[in-house]
N, CA, C and O atoms as CSV, one atom per row, in Angstrom:
chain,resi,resn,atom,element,x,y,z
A,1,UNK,N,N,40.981,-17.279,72.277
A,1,UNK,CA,C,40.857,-15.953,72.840
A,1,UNK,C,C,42.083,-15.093,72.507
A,1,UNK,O,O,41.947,-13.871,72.565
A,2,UNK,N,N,43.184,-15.582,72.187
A,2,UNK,CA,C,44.785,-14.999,72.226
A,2,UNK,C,C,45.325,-15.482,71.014
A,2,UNK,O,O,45.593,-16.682,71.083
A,3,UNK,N,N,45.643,-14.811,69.636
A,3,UNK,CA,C,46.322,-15.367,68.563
A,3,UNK,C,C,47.685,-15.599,69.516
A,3,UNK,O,O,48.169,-14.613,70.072
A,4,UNK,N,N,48.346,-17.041,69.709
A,4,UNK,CA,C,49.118,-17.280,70.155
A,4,UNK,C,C,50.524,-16.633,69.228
A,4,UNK,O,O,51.564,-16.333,69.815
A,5,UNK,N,N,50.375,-16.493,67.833
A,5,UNK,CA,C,51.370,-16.175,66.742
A,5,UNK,C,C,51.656,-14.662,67.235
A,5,UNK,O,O,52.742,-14.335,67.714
A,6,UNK,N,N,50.684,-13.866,67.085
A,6,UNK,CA,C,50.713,-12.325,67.126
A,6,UNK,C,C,51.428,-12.029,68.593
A,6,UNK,O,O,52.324,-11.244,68.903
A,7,UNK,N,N,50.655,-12.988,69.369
A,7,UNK,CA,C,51.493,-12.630,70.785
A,7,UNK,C,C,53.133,-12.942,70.504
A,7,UNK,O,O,53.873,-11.959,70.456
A,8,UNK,N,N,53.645,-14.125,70.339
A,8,UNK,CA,C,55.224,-14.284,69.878
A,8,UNK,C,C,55.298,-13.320,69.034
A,8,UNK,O,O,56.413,-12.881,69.315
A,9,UNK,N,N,54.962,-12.760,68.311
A,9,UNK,CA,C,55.328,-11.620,67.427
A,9,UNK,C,C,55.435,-10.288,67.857
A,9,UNK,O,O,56.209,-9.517,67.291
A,10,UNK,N,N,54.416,-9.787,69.229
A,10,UNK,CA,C,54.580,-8.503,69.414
A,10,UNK,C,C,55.735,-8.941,70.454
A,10,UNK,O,O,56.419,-7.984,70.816
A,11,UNK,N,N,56.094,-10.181,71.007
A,11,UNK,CA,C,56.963,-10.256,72.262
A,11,UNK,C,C,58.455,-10.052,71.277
A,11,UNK,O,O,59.266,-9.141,71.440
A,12,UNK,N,N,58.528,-10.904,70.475
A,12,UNK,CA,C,60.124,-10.795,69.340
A,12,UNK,C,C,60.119,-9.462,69.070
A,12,UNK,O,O,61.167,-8.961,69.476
A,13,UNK,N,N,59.062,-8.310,68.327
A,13,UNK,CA,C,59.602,-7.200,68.242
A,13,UNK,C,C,59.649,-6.073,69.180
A,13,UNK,O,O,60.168,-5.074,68.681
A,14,UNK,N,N,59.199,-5.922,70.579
A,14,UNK,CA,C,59.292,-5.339,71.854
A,14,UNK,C,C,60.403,-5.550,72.336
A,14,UNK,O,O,61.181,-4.751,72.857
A,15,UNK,N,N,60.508,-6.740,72.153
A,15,UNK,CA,C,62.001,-7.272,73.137
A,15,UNK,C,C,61.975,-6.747,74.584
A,15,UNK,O,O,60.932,-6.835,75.232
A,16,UNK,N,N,63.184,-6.155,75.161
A,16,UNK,CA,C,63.404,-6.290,76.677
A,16,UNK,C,C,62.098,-5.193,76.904
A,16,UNK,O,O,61.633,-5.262,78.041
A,17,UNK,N,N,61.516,-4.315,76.113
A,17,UNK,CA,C,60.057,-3.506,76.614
A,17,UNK,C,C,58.952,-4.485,76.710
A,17,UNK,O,O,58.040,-4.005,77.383
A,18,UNK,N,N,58.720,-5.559,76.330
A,18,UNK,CA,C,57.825,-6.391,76.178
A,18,UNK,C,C,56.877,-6.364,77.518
A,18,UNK,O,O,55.712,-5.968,77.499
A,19,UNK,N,N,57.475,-6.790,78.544
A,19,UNK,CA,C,57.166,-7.195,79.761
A,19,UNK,C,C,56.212,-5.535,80.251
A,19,UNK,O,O,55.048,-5.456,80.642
A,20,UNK,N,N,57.195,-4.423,80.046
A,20,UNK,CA,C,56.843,-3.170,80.403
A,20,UNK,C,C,55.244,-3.041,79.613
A,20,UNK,O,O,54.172,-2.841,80.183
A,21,UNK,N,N,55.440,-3.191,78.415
A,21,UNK,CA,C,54.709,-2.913,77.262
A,21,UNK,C,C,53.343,-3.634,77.654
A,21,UNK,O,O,52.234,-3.252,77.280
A,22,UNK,N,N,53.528,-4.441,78.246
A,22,UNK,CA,C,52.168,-5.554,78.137
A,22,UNK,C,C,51.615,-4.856,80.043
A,22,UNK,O,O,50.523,-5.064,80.572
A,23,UNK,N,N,52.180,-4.474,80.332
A,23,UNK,CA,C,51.962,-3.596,82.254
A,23,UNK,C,C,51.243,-2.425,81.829
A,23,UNK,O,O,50.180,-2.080,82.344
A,24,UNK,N,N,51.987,-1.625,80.611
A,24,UNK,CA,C,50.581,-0.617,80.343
A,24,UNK,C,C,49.518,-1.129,79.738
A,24,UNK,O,O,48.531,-0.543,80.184
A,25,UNK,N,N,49.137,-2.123,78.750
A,25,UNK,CA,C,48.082,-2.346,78.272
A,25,UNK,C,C,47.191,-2.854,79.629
A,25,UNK,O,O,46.048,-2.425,79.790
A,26,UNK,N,N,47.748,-3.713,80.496
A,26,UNK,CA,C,46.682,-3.749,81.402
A,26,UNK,C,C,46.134,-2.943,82.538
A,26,UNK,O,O,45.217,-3.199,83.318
A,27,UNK,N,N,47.308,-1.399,82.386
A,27,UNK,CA,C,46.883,0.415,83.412
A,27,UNK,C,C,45.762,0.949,82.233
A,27,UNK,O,O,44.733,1.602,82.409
A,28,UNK,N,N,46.229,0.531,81.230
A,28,UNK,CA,C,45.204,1.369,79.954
A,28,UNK,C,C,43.604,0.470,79.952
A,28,UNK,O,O,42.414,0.782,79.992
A,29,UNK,N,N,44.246,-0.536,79.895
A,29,UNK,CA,C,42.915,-1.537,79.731
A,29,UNK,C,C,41.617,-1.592,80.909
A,29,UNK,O,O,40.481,-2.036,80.747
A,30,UNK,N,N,42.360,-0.843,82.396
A,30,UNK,CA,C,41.210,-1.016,83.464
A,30,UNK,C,C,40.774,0.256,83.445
A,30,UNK,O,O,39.591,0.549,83.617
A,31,UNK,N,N,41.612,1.018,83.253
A,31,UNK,CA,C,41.479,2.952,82.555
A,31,UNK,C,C,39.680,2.412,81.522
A,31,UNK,O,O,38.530,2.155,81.880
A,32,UNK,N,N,40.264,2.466,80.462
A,32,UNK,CA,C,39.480,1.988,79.293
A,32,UNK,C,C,38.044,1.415,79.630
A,32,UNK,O,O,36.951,1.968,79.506
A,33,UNK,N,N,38.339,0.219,80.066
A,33,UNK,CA,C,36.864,-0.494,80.658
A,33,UNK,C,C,35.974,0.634,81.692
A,33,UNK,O,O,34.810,1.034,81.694
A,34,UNK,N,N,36.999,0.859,82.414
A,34,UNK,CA,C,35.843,1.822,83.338
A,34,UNK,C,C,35.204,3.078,82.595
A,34,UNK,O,O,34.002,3.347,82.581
A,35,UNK,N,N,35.962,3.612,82.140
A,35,UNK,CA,C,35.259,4.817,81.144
A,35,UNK,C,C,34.254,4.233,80.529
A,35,UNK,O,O,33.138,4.726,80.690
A,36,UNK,N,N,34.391,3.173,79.770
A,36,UNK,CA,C,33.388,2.779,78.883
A,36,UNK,C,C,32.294,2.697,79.534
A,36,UNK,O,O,31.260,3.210,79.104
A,37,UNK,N,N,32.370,1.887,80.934
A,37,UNK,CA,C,31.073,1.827,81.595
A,37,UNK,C,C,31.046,2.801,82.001
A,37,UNK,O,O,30.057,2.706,82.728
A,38,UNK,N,N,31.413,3.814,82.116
A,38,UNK,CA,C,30.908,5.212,83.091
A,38,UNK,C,C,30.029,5.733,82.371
A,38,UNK,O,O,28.845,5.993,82.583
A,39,UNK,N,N,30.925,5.919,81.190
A,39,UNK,CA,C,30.135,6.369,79.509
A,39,UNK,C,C,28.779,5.611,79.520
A,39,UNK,O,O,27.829,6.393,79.582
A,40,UNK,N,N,28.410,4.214,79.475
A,40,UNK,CA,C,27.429,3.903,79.331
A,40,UNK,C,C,26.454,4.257,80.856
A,40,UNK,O,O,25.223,4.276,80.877
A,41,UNK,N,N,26.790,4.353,81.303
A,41,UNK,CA,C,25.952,4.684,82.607
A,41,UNK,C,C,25.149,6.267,82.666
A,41,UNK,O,O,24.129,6.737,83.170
A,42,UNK,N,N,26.428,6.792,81.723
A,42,UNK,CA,C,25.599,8.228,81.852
A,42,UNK,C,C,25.373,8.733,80.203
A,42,UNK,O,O,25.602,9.820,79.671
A,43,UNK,N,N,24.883,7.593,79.714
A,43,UNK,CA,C,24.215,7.581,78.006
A,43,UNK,C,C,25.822,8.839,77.487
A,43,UNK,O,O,25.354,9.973,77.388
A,44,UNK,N,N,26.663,8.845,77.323
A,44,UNK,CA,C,27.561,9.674,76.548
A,44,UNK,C,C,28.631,8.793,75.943
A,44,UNK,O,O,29.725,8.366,76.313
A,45,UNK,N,N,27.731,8.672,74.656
A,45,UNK,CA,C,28.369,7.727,73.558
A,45,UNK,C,C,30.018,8.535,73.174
A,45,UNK,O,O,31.115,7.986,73.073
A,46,UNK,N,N,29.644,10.072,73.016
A,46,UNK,CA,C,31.541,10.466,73.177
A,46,UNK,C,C,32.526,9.928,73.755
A,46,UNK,O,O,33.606,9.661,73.229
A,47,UNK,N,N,32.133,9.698,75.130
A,47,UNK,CA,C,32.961,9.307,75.889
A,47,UNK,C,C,33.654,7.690,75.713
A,47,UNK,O,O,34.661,7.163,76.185
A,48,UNK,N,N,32.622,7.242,74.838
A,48,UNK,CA,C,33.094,5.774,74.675
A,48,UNK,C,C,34.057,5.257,74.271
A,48,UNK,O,O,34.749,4.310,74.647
A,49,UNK,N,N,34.090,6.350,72.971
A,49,UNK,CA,C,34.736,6.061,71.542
A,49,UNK,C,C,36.160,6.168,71.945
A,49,UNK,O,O,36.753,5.166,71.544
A,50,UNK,N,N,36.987,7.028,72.613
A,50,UNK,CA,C,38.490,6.764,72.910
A,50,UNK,C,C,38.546,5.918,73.320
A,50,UNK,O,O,39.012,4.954,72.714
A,51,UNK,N,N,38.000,5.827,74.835
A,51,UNK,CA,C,38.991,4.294,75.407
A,51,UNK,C,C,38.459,3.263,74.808
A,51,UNK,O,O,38.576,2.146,75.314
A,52,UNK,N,N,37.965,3.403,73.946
A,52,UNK,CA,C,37.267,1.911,73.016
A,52,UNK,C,C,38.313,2.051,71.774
A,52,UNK,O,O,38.763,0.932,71.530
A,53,UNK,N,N,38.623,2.621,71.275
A,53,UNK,CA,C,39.467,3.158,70.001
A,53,UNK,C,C,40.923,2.523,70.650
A,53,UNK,O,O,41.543,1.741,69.928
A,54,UNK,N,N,41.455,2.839,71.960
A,54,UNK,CA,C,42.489,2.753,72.624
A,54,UNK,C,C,42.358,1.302,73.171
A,54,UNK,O,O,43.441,0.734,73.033
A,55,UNK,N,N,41.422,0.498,73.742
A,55,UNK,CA,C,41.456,-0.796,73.905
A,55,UNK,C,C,41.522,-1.956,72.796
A,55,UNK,O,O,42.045,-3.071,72.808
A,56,UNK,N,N,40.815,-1.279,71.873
A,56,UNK,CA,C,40.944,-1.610,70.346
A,56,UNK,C,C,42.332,-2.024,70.325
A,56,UNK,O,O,42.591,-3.044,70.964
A,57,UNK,N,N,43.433,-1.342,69.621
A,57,UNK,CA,C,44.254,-0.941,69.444
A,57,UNK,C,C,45.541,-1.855,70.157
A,57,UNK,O,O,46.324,-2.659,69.651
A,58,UNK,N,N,45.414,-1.444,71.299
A,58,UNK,CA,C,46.576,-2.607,72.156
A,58,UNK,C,C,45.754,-4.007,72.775
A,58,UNK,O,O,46.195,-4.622,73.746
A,59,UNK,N,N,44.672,-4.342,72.154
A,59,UNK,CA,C,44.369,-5.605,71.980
A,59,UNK,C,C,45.140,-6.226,70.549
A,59,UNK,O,O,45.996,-7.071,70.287
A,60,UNK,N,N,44.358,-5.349,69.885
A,60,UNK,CA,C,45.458,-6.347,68.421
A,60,UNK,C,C,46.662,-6.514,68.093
A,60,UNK,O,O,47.140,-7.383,67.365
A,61,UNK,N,N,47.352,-5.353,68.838
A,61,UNK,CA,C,49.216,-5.736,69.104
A,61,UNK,C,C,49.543,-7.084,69.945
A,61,UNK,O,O,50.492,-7.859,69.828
A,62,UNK,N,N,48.590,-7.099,70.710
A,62,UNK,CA,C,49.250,-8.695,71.533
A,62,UNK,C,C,48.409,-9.715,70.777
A,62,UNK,O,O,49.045,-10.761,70.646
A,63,UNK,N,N,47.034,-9.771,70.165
A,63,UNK,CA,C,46.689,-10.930,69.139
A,63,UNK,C,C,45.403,-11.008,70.308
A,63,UNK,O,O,45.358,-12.186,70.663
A,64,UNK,N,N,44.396,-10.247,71.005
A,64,UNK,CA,C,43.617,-10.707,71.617
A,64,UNK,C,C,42.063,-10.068,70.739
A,64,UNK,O,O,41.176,-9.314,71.140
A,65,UNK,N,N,42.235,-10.664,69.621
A,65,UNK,CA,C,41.134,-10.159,69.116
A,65,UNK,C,C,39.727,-9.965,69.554
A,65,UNK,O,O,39.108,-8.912,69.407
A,66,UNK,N,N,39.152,-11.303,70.231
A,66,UNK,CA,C,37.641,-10.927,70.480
A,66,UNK,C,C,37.603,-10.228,71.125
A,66,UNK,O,O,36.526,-9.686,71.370
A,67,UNK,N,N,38.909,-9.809,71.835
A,67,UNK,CA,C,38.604,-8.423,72.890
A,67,UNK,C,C,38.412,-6.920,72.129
A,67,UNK,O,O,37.612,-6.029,72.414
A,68,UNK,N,N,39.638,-6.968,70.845
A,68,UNK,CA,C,39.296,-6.292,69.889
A,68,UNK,C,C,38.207,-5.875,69.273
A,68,UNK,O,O,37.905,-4.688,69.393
A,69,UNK,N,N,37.687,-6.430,68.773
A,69,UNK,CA,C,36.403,-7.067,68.322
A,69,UNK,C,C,35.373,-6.260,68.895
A,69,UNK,O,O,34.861,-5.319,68.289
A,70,UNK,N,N,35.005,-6.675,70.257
A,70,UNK,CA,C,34.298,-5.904,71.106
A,70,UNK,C,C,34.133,-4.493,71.575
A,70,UNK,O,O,33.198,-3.815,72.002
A,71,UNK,N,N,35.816,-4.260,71.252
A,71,UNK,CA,C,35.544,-3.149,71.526
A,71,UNK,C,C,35.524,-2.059,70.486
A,71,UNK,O,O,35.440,-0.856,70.731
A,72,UNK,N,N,35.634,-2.778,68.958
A,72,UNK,CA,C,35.104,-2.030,67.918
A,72,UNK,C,C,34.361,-1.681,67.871
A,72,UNK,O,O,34.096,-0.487,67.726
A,73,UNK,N,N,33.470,-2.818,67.999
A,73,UNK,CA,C,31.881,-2.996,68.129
A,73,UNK,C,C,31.412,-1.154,69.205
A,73,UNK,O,O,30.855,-0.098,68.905
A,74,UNK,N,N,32.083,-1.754,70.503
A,74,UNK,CA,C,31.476,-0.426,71.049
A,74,UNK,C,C,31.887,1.059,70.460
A,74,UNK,O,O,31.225,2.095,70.507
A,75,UNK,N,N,33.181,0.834,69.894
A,75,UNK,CA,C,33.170,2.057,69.152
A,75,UNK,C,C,32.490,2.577,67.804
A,75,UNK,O,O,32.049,3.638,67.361
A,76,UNK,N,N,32.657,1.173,67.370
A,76,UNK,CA,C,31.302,1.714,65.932
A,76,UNK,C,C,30.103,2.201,66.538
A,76,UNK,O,O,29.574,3.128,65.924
A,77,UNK,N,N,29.629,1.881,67.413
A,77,UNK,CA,C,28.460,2.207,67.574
A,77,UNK,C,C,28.469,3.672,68.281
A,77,UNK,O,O,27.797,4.643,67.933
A,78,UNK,N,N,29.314,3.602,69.268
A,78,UNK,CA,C,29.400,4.991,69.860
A,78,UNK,C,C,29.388,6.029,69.008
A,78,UNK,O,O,28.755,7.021,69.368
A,79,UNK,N,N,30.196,6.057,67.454
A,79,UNK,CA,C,30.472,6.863,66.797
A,79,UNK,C,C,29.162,7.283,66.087
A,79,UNK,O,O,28.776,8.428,65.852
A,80,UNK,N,N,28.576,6.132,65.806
A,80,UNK,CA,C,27.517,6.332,64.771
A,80,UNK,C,C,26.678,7.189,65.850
A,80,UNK,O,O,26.443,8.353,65.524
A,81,UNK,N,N,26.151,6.695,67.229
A,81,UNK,CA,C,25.292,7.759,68.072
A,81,UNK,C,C,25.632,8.857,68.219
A,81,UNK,O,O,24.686,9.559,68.577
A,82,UNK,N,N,26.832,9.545,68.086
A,82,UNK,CA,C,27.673,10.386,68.444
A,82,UNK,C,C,27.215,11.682,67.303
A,82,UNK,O,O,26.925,12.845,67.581
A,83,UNK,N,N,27.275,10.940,65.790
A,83,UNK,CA,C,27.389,11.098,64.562
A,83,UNK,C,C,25.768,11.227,63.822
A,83,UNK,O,O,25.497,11.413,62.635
A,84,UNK,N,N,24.535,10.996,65.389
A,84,UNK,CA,C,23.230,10.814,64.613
A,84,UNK,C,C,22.462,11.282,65.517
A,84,UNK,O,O,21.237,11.366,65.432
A,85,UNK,N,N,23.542,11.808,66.973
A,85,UNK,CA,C,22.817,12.226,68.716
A,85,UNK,C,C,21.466,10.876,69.060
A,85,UNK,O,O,20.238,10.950,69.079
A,86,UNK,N,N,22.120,10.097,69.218
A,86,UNK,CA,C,21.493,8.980,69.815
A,86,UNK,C,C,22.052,8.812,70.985
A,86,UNK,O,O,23.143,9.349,71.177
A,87,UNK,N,N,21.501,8.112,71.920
A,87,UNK,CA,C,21.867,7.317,73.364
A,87,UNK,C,C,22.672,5.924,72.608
A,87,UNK,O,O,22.494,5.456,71.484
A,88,UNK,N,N,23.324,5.622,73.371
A,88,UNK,CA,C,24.227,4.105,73.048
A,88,UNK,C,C,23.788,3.121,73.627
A,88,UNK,O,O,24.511,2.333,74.237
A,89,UNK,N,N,22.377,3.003,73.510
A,89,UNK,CA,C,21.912,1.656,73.933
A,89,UNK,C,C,22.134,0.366,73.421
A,89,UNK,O,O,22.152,-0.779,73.874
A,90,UNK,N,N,22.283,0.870,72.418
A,90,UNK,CA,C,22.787,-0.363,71.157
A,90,UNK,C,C,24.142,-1.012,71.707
A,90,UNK,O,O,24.488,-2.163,71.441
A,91,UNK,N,N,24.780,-0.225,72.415
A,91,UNK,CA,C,26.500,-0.857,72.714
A,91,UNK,C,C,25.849,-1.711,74.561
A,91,UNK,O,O,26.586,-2.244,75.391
A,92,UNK,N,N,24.832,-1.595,74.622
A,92,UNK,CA,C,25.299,-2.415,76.112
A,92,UNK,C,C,25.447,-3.844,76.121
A,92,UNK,O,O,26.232,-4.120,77.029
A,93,UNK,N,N,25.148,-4.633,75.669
A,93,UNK,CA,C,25.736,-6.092,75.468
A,93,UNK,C,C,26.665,-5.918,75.193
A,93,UNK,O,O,27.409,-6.658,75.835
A,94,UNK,N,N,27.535,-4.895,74.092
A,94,UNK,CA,C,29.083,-4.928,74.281
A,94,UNK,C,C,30.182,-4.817,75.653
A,94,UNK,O,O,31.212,-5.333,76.089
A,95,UNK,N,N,29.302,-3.900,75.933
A,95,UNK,CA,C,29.730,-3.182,77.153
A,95,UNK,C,C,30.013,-4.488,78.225
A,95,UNK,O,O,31.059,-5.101,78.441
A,96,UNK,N,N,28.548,-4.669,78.845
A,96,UNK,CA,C,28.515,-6.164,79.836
A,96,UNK,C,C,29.799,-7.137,79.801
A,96,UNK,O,O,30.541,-7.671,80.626
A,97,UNK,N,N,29.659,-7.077,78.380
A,97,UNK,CA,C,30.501,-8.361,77.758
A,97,UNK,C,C,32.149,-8.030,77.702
A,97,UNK,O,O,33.067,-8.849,77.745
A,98,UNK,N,N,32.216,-6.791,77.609
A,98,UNK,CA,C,33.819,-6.436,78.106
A,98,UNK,C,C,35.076,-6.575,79.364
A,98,UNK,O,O,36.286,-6.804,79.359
A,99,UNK,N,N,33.964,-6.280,80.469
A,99,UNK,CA,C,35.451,-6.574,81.433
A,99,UNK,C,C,35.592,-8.040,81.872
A,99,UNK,O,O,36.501,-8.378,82.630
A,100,UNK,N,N,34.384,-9.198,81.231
A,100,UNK,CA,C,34.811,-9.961,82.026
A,100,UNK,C,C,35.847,-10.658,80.506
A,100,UNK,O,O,36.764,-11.478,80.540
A,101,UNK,N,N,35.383,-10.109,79.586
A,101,UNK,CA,C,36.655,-10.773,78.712
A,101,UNK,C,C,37.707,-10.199,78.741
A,101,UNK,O,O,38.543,-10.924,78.200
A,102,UNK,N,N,38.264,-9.014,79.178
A,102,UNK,CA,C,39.059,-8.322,79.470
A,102,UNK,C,C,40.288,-8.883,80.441
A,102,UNK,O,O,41.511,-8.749,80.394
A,103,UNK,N,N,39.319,-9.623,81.405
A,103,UNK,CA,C,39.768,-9.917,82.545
A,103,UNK,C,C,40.499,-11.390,82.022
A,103,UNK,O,O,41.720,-11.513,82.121
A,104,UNK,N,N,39.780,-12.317,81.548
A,104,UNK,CA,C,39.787,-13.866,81.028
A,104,UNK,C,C,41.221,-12.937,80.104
A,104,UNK,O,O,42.087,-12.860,80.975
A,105,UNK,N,N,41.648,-12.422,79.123
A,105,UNK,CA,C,42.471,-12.177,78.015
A,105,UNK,C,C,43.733,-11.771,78.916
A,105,UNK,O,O,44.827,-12.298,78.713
A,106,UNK,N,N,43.516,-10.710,80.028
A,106,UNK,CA,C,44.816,-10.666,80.615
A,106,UNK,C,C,45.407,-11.621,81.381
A,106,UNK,O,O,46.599,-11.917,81.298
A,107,UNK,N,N,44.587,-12.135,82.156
A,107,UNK,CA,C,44.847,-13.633,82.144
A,107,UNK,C,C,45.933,-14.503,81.663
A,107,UNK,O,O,46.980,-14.891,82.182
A,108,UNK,N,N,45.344,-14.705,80.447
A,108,UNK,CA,C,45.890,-15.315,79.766
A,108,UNK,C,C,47.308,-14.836,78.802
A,108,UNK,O,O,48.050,-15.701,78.338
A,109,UNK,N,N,47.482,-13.805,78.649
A,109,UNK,CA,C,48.270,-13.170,78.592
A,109,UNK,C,C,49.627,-13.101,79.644
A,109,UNK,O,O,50.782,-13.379,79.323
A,110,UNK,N,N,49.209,-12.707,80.823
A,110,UNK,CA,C,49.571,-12.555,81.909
A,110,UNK,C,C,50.754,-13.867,82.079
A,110,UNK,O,O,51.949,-13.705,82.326
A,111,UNK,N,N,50.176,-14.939,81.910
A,111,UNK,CA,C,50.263,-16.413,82.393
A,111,UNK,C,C,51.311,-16.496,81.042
A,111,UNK,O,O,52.396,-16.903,81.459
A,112,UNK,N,N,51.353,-16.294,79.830
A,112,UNK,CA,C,52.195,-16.360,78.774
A,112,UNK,C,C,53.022,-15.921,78.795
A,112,UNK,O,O,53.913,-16.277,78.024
A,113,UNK,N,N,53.236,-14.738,79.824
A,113,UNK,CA,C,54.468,-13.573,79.763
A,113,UNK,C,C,55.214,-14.149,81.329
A,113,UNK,O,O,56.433,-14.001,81.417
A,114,UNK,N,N,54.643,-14.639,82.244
A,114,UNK,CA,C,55.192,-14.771,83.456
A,114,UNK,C,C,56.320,-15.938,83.589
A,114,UNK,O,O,56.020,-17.075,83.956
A,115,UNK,N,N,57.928,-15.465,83.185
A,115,UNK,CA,C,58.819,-16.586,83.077
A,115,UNK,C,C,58.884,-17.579,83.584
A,115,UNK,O,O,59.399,-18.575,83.075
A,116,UNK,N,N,58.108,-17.495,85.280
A,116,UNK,CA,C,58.501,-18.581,85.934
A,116,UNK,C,C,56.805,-19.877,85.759
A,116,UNK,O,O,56.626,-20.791,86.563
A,117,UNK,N,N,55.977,-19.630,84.744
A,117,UNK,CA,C,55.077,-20.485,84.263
A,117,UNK,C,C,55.856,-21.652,83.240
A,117,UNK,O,O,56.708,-21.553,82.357
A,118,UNK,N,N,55.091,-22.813,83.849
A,118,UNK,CA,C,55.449,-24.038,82.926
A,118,UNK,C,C,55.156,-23.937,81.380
A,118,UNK,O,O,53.997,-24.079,80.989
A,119,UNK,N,N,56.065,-23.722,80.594
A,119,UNK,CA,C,55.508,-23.366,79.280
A,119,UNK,C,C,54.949,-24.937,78.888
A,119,UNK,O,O,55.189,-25.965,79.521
A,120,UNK,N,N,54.191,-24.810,77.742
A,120,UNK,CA,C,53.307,-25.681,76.897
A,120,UNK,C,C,54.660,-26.332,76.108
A,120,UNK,O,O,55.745,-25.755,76.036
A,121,UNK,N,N,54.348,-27.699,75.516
A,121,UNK,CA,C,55.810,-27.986,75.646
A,121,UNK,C,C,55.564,-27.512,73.217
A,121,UNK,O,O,54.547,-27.517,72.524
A,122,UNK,N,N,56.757,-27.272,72.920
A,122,UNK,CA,C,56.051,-26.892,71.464
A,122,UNK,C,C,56.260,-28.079,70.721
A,122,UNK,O,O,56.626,-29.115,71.276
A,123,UNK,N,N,56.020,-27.986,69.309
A,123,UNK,CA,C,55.521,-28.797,68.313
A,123,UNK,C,C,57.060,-29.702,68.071
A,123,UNK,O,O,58.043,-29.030,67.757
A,124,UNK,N,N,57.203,-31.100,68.218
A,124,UNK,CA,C,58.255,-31.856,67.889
A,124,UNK,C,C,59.292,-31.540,69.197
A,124,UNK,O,O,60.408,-31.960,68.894
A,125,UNK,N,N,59.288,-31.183,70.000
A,125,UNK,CA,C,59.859,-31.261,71.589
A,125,UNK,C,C,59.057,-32.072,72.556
A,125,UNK,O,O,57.845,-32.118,72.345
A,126,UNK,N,N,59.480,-32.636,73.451
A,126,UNK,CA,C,59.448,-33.761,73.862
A,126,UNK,C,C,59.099,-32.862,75.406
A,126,UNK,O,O,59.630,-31.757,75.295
A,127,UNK,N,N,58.413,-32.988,76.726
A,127,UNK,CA,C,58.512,-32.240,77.665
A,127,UNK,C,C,59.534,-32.625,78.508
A,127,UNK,O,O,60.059,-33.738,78.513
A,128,UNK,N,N,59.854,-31.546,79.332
A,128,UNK,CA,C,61.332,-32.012,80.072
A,128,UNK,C,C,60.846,-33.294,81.187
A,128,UNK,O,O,59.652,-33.303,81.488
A,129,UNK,N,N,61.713,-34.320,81.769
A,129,UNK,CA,C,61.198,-35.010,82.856
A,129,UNK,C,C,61.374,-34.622,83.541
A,129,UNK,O,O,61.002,-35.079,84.622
């Protein structure tokens, strides 16, 4: 669910913002989800396409692609309805399928960033006794 690499990677180049950095993706990310469903609730594929463009976006800085993924998905599609005046029916399995992975990714995230969690012990280290 979490490129574990990309995450060490956006944490090494954030540095002491890291912690901050990863607090807005999850103000943006409940922002985001709800629009999307509002958007789908009241057929306005416009409305989709930012906070889908924007969840996009600071998913793949921390490495949480299928969340990415998903929410391409809802933005390709939003765009194309947007781009052809269609309803976005086509995006609701995306949709459904978003906050609860949303939820599972910060999670997990969450739990990676929180200092006082037992880290995983790494490759050729031994765990402490």
């Amino acid at each position: 669910m979490v490129d574990w690499t990309a995450f060490a990677q956006a944490r090494t180049q954030l540095g002491a913002n890291f912690v901050r950095i990863l607090g807005y993706f999850q103000e943006d990310g409940v922002k985001s989800v709800a629009l999307i469903e509002d958007a789908m609730r009241s057929a306005n594929a416009a409305a989709m396409v930012l906070p889908a463009h924007t969840l996009k976006g600071e998913s793949r800085q921390f490495g949480a692609e299928p969340l990415a993924e998903c929410a391409a998905a809802i933005e390709d599609i939003a765009r194309h309805c947007v781009e052809n005046r269609y309803e976005p029916s086509e995006a609701l399995k995306h949709v459904v399928e978003l906050r609860p992975l949303f939820q599972a990714t910060l999670t997990l995230l969450e739990r990676e960033a929180n200092p006082l969690v037992e880290r995983r012990p790494m490759f050729g280290r031994r765990p402490a006794a």
